[in-house]
N, C-alpha and C positions, 0 to 999 in steps of 0.2 A: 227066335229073334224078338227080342221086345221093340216094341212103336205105341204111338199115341195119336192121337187126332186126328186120325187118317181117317180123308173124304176125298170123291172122286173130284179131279177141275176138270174134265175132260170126259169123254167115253172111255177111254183108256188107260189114262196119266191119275196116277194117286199122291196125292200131297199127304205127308204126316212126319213126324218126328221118329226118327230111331233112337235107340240106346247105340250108339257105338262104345266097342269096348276102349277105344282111348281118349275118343273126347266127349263121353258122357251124352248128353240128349241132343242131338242136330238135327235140322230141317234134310227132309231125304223128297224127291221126289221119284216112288216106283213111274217106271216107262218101260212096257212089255219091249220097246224098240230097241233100249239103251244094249249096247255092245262091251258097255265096261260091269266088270264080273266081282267090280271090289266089294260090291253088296249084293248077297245073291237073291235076284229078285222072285226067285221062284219059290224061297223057305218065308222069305216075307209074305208073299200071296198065299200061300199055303196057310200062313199062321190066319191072316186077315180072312180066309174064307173058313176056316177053324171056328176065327172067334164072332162071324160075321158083323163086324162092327162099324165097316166101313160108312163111310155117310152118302148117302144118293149124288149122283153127279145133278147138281140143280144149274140148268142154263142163264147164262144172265137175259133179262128183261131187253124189252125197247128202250127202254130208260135208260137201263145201266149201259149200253150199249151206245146208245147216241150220244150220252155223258163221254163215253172214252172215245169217241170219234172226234169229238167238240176237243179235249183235252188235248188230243196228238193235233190237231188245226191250230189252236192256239201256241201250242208249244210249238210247230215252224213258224207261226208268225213271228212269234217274238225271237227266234232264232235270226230270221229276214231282217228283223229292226234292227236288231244288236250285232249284226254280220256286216250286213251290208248298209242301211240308213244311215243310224248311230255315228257312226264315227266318219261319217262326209259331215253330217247336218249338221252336229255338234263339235265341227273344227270350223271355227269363223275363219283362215287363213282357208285352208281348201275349200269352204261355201264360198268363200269369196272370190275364186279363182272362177267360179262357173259363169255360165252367163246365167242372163235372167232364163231364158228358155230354159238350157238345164236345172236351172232350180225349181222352176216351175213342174219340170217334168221328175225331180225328185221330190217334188212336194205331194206330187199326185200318188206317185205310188206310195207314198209314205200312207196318206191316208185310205186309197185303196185297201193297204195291208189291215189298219185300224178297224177297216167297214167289214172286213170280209165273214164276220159273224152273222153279218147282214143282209147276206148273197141268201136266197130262197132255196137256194139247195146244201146250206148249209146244215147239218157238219159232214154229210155224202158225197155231194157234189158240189165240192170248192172249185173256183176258174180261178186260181192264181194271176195276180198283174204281173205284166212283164217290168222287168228290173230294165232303169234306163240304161241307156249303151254308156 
Protein backbone atom coordinates (compact mmCIF):
# COMPACT_ATOMS: atom_id res chain seq x y z
CA UNK A 1 0.00 0.00 0.00
CA UNK A 2 1.42 3.38 -0.78
CA UNK A 3 1.23 6.45 1.98
CA UNK A 4 3.08 9.49 2.53
CA UNK A 5 3.80 11.88 5.44
CA UNK A 6 3.12 9.50 7.95
CA UNK A 7 4.14 10.71 11.53
CA UNK A 8 2.92 9.48 14.87
CA UNK A 9 -0.02 12.29 16.67
CA UNK A 10 -0.22 10.08 19.36
CA UNK A 11 1.56 6.75 20.94
CA UNK A 12 -0.52 4.90 18.88
CA UNK A 13 -2.62 6.81 16.06
CA UNK A 14 -0.57 7.56 12.80
CA UNK A 15 -1.47 10.40 10.48
CA UNK A 16 -0.43 10.27 6.77
CA UNK A 17 -1.80 10.10 3.36
CA UNK A 18 -2.74 6.83 1.46
CA UNK A 19 -2.95 6.21 -2.30
CA UNK A 20 -6.58 4.96 -2.47
CA UNK A 21 -7.26 3.08 -5.61
CA UNK A 22 -10.41 5.26 -6.36
CA UNK A 23 -9.77 8.56 -5.06
CA UNK A 24 -6.09 8.97 -5.55
CA UNK A 25 -4.10 10.61 -2.21
CA UNK A 26 -6.57 10.99 1.07
CA UNK A 27 -5.74 11.99 4.51
CA UNK A 28 -5.98 8.31 6.40
CA UNK A 29 -5.48 8.18 10.00
CA UNK A 30 -3.96 4.30 11.08
CA UNK A 31 -5.69 3.50 14.80
CA UNK A 32 -4.40 -0.04 15.96
CA UNK A 33 -8.33 0.44 17.76
CA UNK A 34 -10.15 1.13 14.45
CA UNK A 35 -12.78 -1.99 13.77
CA UNK A 36 -13.48 -0.83 10.32
CA UNK A 37 -11.43 -3.23 7.82
CA UNK A 38 -11.98 -0.91 4.65
CA UNK A 39 -8.10 -0.10 4.94
CA UNK A 40 -6.27 -2.97 6.23
CA UNK A 41 -4.18 -1.42 8.86
CA UNK A 42 -1.96 -4.14 9.45
CA UNK A 43 -0.31 -4.12 5.35
CA UNK A 44 -0.11 -0.37 6.03
CA UNK A 45 2.11 -0.81 9.33
CA UNK A 46 3.81 -3.63 7.85
CA UNK A 47 4.88 -1.31 4.78
CA UNK A 48 5.70 1.70 7.34
CA UNK A 49 7.85 -0.55 9.48
CA UNK A 50 9.43 -1.81 6.18
CA UNK A 51 10.25 1.45 5.14
CA UNK A 52 10.75 2.93 8.60
CA UNK A 53 9.72 6.30 7.73
CA UNK A 54 7.46 7.21 10.16
CA UNK A 55 8.21 10.49 11.97
CA UNK A 56 8.59 10.33 16.04
CA UNK A 57 5.35 11.10 17.92
CA UNK A 58 6.61 14.73 19.29
CA UNK A 59 4.17 15.90 22.43
CA UNK A 60 2.82 19.28 22.23
CA UNK A 61 4.72 21.95 24.69
CA UNK A 62 3.24 23.98 27.78
CA UNK A 63 2.71 26.42 25.30
CA UNK A 64 1.04 24.62 22.60
CA UNK A 65 -1.11 23.17 25.14
CA UNK A 66 -2.26 26.24 27.09
CA UNK A 67 -2.69 27.94 23.59
CA UNK A 68 -5.53 25.19 22.99
CA UNK A 69 -6.85 25.45 26.44
CA UNK A 70 -7.05 29.37 26.08
CA UNK A 71 -8.70 28.76 22.43
CA UNK A 72 -11.75 26.04 23.63
CA UNK A 73 -12.37 29.04 26.88
CA UNK A 74 -12.54 31.68 24.38
CA UNK A 75 -14.59 29.70 21.79
CA UNK A 76 -17.57 29.08 25.00
CA UNK A 77 -17.38 32.49 25.77
CA UNK A 78 -18.07 33.83 22.74
CA UNK A 79 -20.54 31.06 22.24
CA UNK A 80 -22.28 32.50 25.84
CA UNK A 81 -22.23 36.06 24.17
CA UNK A 82 -23.83 35.09 21.09
CA UNK A 83 -26.28 32.42 22.65
CA UNK A 84 -27.43 33.76 25.31
CA UNK A 85 -26.31 37.89 25.91
CA UNK A 86 -26.47 39.00 22.27
CA UNK A 87 -29.78 38.78 21.36
CA UNK A 88 -31.50 40.07 24.93
CA UNK A 89 -28.86 43.06 24.91
CA UNK A 90 -28.96 43.93 21.44
CA UNK A 91 -33.06 44.00 21.16
CA UNK A 92 -33.94 47.57 22.67
CA UNK A 93 -37.85 46.07 22.87
CA UNK A 94 -36.71 43.03 25.23
CA UNK A 95 -33.87 45.17 27.20
CA UNK A 96 -36.33 47.28 27.61
CA UNK A 97 -38.93 45.02 29.16
CA UNK A 98 -36.25 44.24 32.06
CA UNK A 99 -36.04 46.04 34.91
CA UNK A 100 -33.11 48.10 35.82
CA UNK A 101 -31.98 45.22 38.38
CA UNK A 102 -32.20 42.65 35.63
CA UNK A 103 -30.11 44.70 33.45
CA UNK A 104 -27.82 45.31 35.68
CA UNK A 105 -27.56 41.80 36.56
CA UNK A 106 -27.09 41.02 32.70
CA UNK A 107 -24.71 43.69 32.31
CA UNK A 108 -22.53 41.87 34.98
CA UNK A 109 -22.45 38.82 33.46
CA UNK A 110 -21.83 40.14 30.18
CA UNK A 111 -18.64 41.59 31.31
CA UNK A 112 -17.82 38.65 33.69
CA UNK A 113 -17.87 36.56 30.52
CA UNK A 114 -15.38 39.62 28.72
CA UNK A 115 -12.83 39.34 31.97
CA UNK A 116 -12.85 35.77 32.27
CA UNK A 117 -9.29 35.59 30.46
CA UNK A 118 -8.52 37.42 33.40
CA UNK A 119 -9.42 34.85 36.20
CA UNK A 120 -5.78 33.62 37.53
CA UNK A 121 -6.37 30.18 36.76
CA UNK A 122 -7.03 30.90 33.55
CA UNK A 123 -7.13 28.78 30.71
CA UNK A 124 -7.17 25.49 33.51
CA UNK A 125 -9.31 26.72 35.85
CA UNK A 126 -11.99 28.82 34.48
CA UNK A 127 -15.18 29.66 37.36
CA UNK A 128 -17.79 30.40 34.82
CA UNK A 129 -20.44 33.26 35.96
CA UNK A 130 -23.87 32.23 36.57
CA UNK A 131 -26.30 33.27 33.72
CA UNK A 132 -29.14 35.50 35.11
CA UNK A 133 -32.36 33.70 35.90
Amino acid sequence: MEYRNAKYIDETRIDCEINHEIYGWVPYTLDPADTDYTINNDDLLAAMAENGDVAAYVPPTQAELDAEAAALVREERSYRLEEEVDPLVSNPLRWGDLSTEKQTEWSQYRTALLNITEQSGFPHNVVWPDKPA
